[in-house]
N, CA, C and O atoms as CSV, one atom per row, in Angstrom:
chain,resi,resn,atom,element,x,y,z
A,1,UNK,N,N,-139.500,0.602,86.141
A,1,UNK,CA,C,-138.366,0.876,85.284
A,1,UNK,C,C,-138.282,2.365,84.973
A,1,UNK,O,O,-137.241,3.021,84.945
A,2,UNK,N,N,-139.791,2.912,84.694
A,2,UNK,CA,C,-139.712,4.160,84.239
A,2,UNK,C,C,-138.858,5.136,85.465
A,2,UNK,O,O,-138.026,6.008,85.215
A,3,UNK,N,N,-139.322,4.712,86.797
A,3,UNK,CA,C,-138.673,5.741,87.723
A,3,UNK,C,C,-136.915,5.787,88.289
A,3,UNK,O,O,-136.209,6.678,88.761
A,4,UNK,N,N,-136.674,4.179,87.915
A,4,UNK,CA,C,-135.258,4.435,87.476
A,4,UNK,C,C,-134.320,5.044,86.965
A,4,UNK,O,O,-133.266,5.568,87.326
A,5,UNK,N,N,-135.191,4.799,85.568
A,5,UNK,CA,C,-134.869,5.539,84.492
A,5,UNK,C,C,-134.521,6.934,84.682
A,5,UNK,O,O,-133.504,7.364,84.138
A,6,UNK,N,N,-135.503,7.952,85.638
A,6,UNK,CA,C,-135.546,8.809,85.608
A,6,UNK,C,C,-134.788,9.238,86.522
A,6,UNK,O,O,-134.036,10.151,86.180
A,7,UNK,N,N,-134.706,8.736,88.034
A,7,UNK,CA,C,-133.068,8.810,89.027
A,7,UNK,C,C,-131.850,8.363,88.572
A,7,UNK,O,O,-130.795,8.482,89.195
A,8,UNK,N,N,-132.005,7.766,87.315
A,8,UNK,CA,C,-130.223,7.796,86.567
A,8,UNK,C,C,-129.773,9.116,85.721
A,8,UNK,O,O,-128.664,9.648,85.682
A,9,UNK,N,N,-131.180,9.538,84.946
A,9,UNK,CA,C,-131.025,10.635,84.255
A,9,UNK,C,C,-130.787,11.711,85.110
A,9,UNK,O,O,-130.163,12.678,84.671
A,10,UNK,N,N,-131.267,11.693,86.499
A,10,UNK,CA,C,-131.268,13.024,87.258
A,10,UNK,C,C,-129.897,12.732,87.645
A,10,UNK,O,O,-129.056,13.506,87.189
A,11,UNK,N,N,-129.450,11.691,88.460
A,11,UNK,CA,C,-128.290,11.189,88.915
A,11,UNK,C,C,-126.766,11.802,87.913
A,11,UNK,O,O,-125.761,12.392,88.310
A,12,UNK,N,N,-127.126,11.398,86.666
A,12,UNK,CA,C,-126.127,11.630,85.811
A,12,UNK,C,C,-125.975,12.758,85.420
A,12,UNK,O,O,-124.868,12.998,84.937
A,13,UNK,N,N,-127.150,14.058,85.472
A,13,UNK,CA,C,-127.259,14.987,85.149
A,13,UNK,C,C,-126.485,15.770,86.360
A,13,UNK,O,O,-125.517,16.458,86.037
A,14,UNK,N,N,-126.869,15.699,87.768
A,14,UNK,CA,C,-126.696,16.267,88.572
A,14,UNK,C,C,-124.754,15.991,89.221
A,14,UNK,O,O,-124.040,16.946,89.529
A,15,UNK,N,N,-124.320,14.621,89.281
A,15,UNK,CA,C,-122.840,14.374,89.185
A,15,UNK,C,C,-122.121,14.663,90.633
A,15,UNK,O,O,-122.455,14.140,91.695
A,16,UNK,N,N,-121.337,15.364,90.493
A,16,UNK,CA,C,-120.681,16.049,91.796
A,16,UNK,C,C,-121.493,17.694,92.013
A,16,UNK,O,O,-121.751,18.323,93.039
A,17,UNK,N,N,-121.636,17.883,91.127
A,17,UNK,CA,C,-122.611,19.403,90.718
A,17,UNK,C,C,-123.943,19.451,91.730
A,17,UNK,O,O,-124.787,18.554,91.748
A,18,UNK,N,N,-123.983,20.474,92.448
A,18,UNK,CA,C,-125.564,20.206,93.107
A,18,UNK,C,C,-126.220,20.955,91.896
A,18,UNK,O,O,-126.205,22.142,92.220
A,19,UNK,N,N,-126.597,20.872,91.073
A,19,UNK,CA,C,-127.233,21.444,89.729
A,19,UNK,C,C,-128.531,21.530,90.439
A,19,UNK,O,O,-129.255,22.503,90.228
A,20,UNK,N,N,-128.960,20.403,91.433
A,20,UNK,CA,C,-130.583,20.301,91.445
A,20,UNK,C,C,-130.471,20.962,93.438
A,20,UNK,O,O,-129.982,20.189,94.261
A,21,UNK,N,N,-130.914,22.200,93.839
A,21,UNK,CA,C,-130.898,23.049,95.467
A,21,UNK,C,C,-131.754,21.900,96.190
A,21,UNK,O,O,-132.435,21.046,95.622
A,22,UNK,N,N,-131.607,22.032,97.273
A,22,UNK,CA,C,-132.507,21.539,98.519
A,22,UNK,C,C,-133.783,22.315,97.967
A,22,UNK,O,O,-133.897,23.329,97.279
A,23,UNK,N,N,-134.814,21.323,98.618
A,23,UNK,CA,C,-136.182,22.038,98.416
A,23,UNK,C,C,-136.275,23.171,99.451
A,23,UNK,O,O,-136.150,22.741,100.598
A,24,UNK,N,N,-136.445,24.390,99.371
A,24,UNK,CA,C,-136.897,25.699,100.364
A,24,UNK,C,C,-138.206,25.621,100.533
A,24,UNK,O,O,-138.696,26.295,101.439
A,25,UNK,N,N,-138.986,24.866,99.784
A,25,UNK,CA,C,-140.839,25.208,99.987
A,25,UNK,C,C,-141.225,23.895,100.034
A,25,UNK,O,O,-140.650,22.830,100.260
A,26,UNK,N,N,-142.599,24.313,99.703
A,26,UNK,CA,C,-143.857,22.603,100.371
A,26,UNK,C,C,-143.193,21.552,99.539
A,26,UNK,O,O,-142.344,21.824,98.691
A,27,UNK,N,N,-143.701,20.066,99.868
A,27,UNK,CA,C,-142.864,19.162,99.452
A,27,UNK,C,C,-143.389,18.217,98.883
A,27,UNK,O,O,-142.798,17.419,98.156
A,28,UNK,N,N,-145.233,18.208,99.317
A,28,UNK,CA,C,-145.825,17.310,99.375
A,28,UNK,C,C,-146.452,17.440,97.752
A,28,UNK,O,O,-146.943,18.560,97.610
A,29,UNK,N,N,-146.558,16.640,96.564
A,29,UNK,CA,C,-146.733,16.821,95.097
A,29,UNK,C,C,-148.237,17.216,95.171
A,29,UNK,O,O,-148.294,18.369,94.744
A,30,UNK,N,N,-149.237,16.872,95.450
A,30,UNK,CA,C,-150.667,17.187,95.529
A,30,UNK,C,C,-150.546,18.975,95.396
A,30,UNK,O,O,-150.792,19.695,94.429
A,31,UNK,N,N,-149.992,19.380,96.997
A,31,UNK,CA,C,-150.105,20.295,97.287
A,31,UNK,C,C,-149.285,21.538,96.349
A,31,UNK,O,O,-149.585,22.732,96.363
A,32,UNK,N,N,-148.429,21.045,95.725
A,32,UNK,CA,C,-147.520,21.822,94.734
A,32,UNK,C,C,-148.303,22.058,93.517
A,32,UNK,O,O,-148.524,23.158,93.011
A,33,UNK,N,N,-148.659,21.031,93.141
A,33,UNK,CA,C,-149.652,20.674,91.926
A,33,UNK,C,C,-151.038,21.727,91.949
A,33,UNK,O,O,-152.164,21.265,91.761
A,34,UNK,N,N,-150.858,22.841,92.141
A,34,UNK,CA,C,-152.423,23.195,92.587
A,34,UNK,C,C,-153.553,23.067,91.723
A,34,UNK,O,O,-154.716,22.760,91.987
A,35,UNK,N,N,-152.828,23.449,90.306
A,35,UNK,CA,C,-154.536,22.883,89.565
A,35,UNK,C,C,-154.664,21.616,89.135
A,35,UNK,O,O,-155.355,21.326,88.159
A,36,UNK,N,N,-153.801,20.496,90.049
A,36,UNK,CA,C,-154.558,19.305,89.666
A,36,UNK,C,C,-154.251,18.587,88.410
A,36,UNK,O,O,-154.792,17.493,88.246
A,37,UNK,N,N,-153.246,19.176,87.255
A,37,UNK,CA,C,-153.549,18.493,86.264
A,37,UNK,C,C,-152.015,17.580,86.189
A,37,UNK,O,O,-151.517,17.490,85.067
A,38,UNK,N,N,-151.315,16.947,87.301
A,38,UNK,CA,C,-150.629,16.054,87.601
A,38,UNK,C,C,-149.206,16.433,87.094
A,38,UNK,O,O,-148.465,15.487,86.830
A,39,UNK,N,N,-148.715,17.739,86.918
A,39,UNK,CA,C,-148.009,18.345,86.061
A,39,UNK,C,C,-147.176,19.815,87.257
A,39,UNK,O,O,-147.812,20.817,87.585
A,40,UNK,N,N,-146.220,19.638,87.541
A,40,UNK,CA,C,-145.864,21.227,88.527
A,40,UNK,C,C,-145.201,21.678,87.690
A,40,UNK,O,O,-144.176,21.078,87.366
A,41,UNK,N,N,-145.491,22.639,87.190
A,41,UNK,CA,C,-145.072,24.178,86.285
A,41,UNK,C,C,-143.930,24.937,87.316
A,41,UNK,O,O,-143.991,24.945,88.546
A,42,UNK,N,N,-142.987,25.503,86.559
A,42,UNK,CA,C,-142.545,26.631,87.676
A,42,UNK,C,C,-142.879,27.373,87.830
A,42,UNK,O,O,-142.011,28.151,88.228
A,43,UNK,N,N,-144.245,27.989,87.747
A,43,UNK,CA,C,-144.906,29.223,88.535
A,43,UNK,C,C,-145.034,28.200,89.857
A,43,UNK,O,O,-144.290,28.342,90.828
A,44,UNK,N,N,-146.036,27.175,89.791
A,44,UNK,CA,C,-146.504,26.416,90.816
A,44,UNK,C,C,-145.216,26.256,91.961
A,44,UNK,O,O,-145.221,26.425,93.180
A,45,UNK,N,N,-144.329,25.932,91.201
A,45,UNK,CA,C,-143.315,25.533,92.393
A,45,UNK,C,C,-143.194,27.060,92.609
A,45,UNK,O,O,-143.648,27.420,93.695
A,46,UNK,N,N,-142.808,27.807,92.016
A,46,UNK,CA,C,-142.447,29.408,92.691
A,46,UNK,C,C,-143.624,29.847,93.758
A,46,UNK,O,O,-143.380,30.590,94.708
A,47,UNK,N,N,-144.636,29.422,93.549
A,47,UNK,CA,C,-146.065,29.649,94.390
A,47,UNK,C,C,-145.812,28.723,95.760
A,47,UNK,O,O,-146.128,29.005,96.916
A,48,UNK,N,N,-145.172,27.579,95.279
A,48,UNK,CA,C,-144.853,26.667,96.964
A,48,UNK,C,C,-143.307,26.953,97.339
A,48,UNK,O,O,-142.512,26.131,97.794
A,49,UNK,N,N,-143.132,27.958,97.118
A,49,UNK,CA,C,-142.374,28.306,98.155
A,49,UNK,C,C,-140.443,27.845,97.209
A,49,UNK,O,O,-139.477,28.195,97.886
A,50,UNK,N,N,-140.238,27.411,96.347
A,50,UNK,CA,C,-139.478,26.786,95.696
A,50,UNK,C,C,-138.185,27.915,95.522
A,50,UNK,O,O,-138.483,29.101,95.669
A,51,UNK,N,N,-136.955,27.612,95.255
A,51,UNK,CA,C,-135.738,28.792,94.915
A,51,UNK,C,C,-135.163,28.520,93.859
A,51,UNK,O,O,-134.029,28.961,93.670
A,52,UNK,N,N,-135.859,27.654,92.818
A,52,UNK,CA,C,-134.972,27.316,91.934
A,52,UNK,C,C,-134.895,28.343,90.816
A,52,UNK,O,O,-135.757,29.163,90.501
A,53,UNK,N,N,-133.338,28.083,90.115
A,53,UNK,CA,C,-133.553,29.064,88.426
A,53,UNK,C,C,-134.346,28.113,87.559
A,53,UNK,O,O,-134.846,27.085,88.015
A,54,UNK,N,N,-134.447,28.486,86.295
A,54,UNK,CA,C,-135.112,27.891,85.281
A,54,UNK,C,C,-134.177,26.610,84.947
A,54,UNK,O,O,-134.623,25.503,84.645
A,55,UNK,N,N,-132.845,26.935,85.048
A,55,UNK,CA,C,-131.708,26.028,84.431
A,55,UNK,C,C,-131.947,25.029,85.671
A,55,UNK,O,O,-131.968,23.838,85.361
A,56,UNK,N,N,-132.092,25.276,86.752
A,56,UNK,CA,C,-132.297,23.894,88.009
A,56,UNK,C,C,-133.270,22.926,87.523
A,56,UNK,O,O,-133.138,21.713,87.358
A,57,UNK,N,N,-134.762,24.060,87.228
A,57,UNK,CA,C,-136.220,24.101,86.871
A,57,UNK,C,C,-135.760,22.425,85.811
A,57,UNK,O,O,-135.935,21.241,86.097
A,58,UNK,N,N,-135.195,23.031,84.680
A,58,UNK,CA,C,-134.878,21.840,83.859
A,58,UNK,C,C,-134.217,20.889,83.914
A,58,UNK,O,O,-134.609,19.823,83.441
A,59,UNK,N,N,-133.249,21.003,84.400
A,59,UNK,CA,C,-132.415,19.927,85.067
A,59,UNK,C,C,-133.321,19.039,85.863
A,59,UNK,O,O,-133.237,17.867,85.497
A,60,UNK,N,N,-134.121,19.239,86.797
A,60,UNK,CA,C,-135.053,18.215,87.367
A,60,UNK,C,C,-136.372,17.680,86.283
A,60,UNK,O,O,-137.175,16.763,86.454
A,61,UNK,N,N,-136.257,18.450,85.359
A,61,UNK,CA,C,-137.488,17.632,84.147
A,61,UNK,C,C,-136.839,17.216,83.293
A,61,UNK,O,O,-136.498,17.733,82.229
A,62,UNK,N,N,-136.513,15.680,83.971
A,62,UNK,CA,C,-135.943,14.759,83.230
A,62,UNK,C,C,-136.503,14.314,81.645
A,62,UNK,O,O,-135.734,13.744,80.871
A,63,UNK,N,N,-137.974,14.651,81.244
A,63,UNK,CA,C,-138.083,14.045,80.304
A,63,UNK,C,C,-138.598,14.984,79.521
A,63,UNK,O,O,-139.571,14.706,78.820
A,64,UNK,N,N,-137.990,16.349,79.506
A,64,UNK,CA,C,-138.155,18.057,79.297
A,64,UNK,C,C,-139.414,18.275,78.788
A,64,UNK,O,O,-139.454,19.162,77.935
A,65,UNK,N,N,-140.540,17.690,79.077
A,65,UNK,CA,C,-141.764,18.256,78.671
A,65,UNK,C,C,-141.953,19.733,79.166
A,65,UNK,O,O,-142.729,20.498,78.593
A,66,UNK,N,N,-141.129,20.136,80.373
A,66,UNK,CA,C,-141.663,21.605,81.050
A,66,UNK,C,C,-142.159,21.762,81.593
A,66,UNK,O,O,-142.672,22.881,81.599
A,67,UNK,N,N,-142.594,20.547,82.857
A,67,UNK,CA,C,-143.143,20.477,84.468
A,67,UNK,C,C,-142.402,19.230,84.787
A,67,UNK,O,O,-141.646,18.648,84.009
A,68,UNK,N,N,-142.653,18.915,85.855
A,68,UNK,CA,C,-141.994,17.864,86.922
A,68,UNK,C,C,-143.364,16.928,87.201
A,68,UNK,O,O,-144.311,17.427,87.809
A,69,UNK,N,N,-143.408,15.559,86.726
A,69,UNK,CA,C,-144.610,14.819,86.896
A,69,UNK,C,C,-144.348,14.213,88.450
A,69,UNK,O,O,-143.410,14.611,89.140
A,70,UNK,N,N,-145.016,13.509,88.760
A,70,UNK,CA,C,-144.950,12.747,90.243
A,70,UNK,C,C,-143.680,12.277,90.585
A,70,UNK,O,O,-143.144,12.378,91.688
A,71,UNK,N,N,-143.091,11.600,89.268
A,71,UNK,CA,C,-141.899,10.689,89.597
A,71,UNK,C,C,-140.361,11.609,89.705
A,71,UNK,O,O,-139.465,11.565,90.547
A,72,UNK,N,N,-140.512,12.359,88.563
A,72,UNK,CA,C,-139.485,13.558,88.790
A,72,UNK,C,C,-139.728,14.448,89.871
A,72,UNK,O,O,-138.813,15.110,90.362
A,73,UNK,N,N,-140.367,14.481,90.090
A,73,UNK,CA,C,-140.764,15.600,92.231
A,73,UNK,C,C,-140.130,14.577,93.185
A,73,UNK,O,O,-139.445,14.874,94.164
A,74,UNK,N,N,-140.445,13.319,92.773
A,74,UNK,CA,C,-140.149,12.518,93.982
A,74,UNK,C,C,-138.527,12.136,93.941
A,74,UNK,O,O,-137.927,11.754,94.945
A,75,UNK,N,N,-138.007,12.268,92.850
A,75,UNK,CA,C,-136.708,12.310,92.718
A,75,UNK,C,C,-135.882,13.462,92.691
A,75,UNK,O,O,-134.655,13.379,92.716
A,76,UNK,N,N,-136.491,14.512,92.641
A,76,UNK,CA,C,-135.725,15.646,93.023
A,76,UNK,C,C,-136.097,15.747,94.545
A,76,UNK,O,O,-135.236,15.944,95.402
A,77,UNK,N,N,-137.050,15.642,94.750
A,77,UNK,CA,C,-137.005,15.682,95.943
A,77,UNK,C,C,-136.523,15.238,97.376
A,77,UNK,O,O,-136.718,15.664,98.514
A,78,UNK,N,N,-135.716,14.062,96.752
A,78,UNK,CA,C,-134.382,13.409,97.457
A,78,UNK,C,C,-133.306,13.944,97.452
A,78,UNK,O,O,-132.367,13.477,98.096
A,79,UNK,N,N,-133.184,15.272,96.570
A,79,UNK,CA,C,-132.045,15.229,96.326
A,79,UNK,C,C,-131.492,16.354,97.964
A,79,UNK,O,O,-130.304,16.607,98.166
């Protein structure tokens, strides 16, 4: 439910708007994640290679803590 939840919020957020870019860098969450603590920061994504602004940055952290957990990567990452 939770990851639903979270492709409606991105879904609804994002609209006709590409608010949320194609990924430009690595894709794979482990590897983005570099220190491990299950959490991608936007330095981290800026470190894998990523093009987003801060305003994208948030728009994909659906539940605005201020990283992208597994389920929000994997849903932006469709986009």
């Amino acid at each position: 439910m939770k990851k639903f939840l979270i492709a409606c919020s991105i879904a609804g957020i994002v609209g006709g708007a590409a608010a949320i870019p194609a990924f430009a860098g690595e894709m794979d969450f482990t590897k983005v994640d570099a220190n491990g603590d299950g959490i991608i920061s936007m330095d981290e994504a800026k470190a894998a290679g990523w093009e987003w602004t801060e305003d994208q940055f948030k728009t994909a952290d659906a539940d605005g803590d201020g990283g992208l957990n597994a389920d929000e990567f994997q849903v932006a990452s469709a986009q």
